[in-house]
N, C-alpha and C positions, 0 to 999 in steps of 0.2 A: 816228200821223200822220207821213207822210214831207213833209222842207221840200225843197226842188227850187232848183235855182237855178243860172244857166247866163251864160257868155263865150264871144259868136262873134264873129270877126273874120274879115270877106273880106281874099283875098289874091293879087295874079295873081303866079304864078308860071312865064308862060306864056315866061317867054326863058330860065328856069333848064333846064340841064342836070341839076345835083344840089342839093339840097335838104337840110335837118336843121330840126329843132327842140328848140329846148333851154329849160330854164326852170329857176329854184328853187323849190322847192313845202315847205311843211311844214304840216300836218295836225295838230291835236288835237281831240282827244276823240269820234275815229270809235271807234264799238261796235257789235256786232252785223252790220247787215243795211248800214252807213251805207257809202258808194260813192260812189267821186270817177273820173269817166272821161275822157281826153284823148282827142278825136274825131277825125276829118278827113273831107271831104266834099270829093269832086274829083268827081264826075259827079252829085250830087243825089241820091247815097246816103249816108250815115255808114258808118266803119268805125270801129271803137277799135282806138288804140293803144295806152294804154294802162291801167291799174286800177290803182285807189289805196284800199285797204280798211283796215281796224280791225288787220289784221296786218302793214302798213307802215310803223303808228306808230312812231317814239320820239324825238316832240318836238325834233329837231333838223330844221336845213335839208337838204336834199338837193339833188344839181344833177342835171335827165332830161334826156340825148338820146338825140332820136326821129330814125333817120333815113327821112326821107321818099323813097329814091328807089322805092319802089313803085308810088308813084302815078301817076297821069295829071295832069303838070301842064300848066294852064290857067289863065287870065282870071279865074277867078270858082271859087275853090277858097277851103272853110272850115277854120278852126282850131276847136275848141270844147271850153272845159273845162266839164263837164256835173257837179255834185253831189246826189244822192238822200241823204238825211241826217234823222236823227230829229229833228233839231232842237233835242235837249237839249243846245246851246251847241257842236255841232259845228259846226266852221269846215277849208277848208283855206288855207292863201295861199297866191299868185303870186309871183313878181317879177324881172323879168333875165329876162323872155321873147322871146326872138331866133328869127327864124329867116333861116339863111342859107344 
């Protein structure tokens, strides 16, 4: 059984020049197949930026920055941290999610 479970937040970033995303994320008890993905959706498609798997782990905090200037910034552009996860007490957290 995969458990699913997913953070979107709109965001315009249509007066930005340059863009980042950063955040502290720590993960335990990903195993196997379990997958944590940070998204972006600037035209009503997702892209990942990035993958968070079972060979990431080691229990400690980490700090990601993404930088965003690839994108098409606009009005109505998404963040999305997306997790596909066995369920058997895998978790990841957030926290000190910025973007500037």
């Amino acid at each position: 059984m995969i458990s699913r479970g997913d953070m979107e937040r709109r965001i315009d970033l249509s007066a930005a020049m340059t863009a980042s995303l950063s955040f502290d994320w720590k993960a335990a008890s990903l195993e196997g197949s379990d997958v944590f993905y940070v998204e972006i959706d600037d035209d009503g498609g997702g892209s990942n930026l990035q993958t968070i798997d079972a060979a990431d782990i080691n229990s400690a905090w980490a700090r990601e920055t993404i930088d965003l200037s690839g994108f098409a910034f606009g009005a109505d552009m998404k963040i999305r941290f997306n997790g596909e996860m066995s369920g058997n007490g895998d978790f990841v957290y957030l926290d000190n999610i910025v973007i500037e």
